[in-house]
C-alpha positions as CSV (number, residue, x, y, z in Angstrom):
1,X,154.1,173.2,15.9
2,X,157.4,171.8,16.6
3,X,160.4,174.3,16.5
4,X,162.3,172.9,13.3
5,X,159.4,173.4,11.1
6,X,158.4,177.3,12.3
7,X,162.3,178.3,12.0
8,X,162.1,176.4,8.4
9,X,159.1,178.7,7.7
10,X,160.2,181.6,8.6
11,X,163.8,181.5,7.2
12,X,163.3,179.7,4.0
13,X,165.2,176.9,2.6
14,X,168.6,179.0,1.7
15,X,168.5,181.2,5.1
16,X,168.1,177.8,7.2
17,X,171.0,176.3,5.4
18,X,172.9,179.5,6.8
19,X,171.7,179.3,10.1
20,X,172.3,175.3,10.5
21,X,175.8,175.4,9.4
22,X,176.5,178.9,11.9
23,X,174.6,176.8,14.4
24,X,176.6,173.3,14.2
25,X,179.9,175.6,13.4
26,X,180.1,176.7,17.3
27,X,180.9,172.5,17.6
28,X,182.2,171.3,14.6
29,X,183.8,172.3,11.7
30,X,182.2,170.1,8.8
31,X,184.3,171.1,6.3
32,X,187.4,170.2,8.6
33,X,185.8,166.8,9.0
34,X,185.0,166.2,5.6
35,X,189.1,167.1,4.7
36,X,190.0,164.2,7.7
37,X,187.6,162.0,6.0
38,X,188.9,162.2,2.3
39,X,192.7,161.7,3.7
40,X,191.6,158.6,5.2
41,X,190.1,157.3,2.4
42,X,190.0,156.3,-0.4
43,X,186.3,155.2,-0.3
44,X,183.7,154.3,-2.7
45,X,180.3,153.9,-0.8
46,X,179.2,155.3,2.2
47,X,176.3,156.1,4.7
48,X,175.3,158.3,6.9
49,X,172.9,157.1,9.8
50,X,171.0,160.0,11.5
51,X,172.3,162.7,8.0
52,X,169.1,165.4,9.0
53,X,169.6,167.7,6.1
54,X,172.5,166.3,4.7
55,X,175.4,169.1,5.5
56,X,177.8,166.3,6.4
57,X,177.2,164.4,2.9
58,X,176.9,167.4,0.9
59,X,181.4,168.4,1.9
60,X,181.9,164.3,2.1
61,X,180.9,163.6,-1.3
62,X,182.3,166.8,-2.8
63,X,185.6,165.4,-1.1
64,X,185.9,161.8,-1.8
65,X,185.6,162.2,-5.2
66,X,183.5,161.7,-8.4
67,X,182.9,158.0,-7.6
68,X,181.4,157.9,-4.4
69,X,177.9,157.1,-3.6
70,X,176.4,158.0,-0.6
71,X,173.3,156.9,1.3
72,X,171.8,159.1,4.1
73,X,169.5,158.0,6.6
74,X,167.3,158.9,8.9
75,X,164.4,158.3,11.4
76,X,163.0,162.3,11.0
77,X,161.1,163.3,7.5
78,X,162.5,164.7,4.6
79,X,166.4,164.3,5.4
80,X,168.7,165.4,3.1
81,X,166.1,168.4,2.3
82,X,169.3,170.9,2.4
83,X,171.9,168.7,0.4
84,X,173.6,170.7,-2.2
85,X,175.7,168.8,-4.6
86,X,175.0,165.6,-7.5
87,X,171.9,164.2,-6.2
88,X,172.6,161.4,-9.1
89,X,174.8,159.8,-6.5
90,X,173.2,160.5,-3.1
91,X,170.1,158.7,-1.9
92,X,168.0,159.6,1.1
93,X,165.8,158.1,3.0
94,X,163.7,157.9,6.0
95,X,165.2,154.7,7.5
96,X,166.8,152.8,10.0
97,X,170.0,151.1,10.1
98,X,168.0,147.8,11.1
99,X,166.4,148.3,7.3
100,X,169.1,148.8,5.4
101,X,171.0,145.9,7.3
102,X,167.8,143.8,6.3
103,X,168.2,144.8,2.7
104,X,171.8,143.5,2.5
105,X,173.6,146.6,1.7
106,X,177.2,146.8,2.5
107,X,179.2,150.4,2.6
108,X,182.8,151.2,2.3
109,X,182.2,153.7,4.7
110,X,179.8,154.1,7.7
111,X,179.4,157.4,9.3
112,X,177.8,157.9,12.5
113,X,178.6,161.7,13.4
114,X,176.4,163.1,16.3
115,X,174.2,160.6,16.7
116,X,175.0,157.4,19.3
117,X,174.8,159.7,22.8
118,X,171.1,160.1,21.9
119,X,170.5,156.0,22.5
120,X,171.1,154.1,25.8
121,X,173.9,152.1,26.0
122,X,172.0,148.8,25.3
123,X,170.3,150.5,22.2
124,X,174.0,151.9,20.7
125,X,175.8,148.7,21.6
126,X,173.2,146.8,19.3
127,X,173.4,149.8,16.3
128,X,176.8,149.2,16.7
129,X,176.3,145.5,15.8
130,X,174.3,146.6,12.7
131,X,177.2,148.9,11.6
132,X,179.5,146.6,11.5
133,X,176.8,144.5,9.8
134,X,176.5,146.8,7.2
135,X,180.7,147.4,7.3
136,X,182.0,146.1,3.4
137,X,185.1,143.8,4.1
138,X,187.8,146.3,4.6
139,X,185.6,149.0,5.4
140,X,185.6,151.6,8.0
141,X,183.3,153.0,10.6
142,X,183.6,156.7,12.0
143,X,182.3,157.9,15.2
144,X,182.0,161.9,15.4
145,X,180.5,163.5,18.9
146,X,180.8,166.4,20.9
147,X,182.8,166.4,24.3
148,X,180.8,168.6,26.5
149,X,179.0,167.5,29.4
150,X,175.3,167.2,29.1
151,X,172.7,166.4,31.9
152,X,170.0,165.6,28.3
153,X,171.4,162.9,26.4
154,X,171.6,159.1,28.0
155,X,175.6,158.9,27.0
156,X,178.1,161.7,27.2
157,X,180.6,162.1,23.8
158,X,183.6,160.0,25.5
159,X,181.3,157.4,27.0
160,X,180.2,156.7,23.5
161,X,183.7,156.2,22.5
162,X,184.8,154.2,25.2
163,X,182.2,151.9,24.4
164,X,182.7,151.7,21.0
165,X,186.3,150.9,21.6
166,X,185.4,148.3,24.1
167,X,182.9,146.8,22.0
168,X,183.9,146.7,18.2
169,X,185.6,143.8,16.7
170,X,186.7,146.5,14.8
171,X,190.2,148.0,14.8
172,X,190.8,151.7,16.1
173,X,193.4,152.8,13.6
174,X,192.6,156.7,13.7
175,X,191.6,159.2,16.9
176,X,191.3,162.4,16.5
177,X,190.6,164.5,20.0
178,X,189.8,168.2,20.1
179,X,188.7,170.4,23.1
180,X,185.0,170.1,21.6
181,X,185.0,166.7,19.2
182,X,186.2,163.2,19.4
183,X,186.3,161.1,16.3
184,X,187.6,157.6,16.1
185,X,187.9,155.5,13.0
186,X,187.6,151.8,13.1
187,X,188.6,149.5,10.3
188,X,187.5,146.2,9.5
189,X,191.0,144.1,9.3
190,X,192.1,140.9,8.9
């Protein structure tokens, strides 16, 4: 059995909330995020491509107010399975970006937080495509990863920023650079 379900199992739905959020704590404050987020804002729809349980949607909808929706995808089962918050406007579903660019939607707000250094470069440069696919006129995309050095993923934190600033027709209009985050935001202007 893979590790995520036996921990699940043996802490229980409420305990593994506790746990993931102490976990993802020692690299990123969410509920700092969320705050940046909301100030950068205002926004009115967004996603999340790769949410896992949906900590990240559960402080960016309680944030952006009481007329946001939010979709939150991902490729793993059940995400969104520790969101706390109005599930009447939060979807999830186990997608890809590729299907929800087929299916036309358009977001005010595309968050990609922890996710691109998993891909190669070839495979993030085209998801990058799609999110800017998926990118409302006048929306924004935002790019979350940790800095430290890791001999695991195919892409380091910075080398998936760099590439998203080389890359994007997008403008970079926000970067924020801490010891163990970067996030950039790119907007979609004239």
């Amino acid at each position: 059995m893979p590790i995520g379900p036996a921990v699940r199992g043996v802490l229980g739905p409420r305990l593994e909330l506790l746990a993931a959020d102490a976990y993802r704590r020692l690299f990123v404050d969410l509920d700092s995020l969320a705050e940046s987020v909301a100030e950068m804002g205002p926004y009115s729809s967004l996603i999340e491509v790769g949410c896992g349980e949906g900590s990240l949607l559960t402080r960016l909808v309680a944030r952006l107010g009481r007329d946001v929706t939010a979709l939150g995808i991902d490729i793993a089962a059940d995400p969104g399975r520790s969101f706390v918050g109005d599930r009447a406007r939060v979807t999830f579903c186990q997608a890809t970006v590729a299907e929800i660019a087929g299916a036309g939607n358009r977001f005010d707000l595309v968050v990609v937080s922890e996710v691109l250094y998993y891909w190669p470069k070839d495979v993030m440069l085209a998801a990058l495509r799609r999110f800017e696919e998926i990118l409302a006129p006048g929306g924004a995309l935002l790019a979350v990863h940790w800095r430290k050095e890791t001999k695991t993923y195919p892409l380091q934190g910075d080398e998936v920023h760099e590439l998203l600033l080389r890359y994007t027709r997008l403008a970079n209009t926000a970067t924020i650079t801490e010891s163990e985050y970067r996030l950039d935001l790119f907007e979609d202007k004239p």
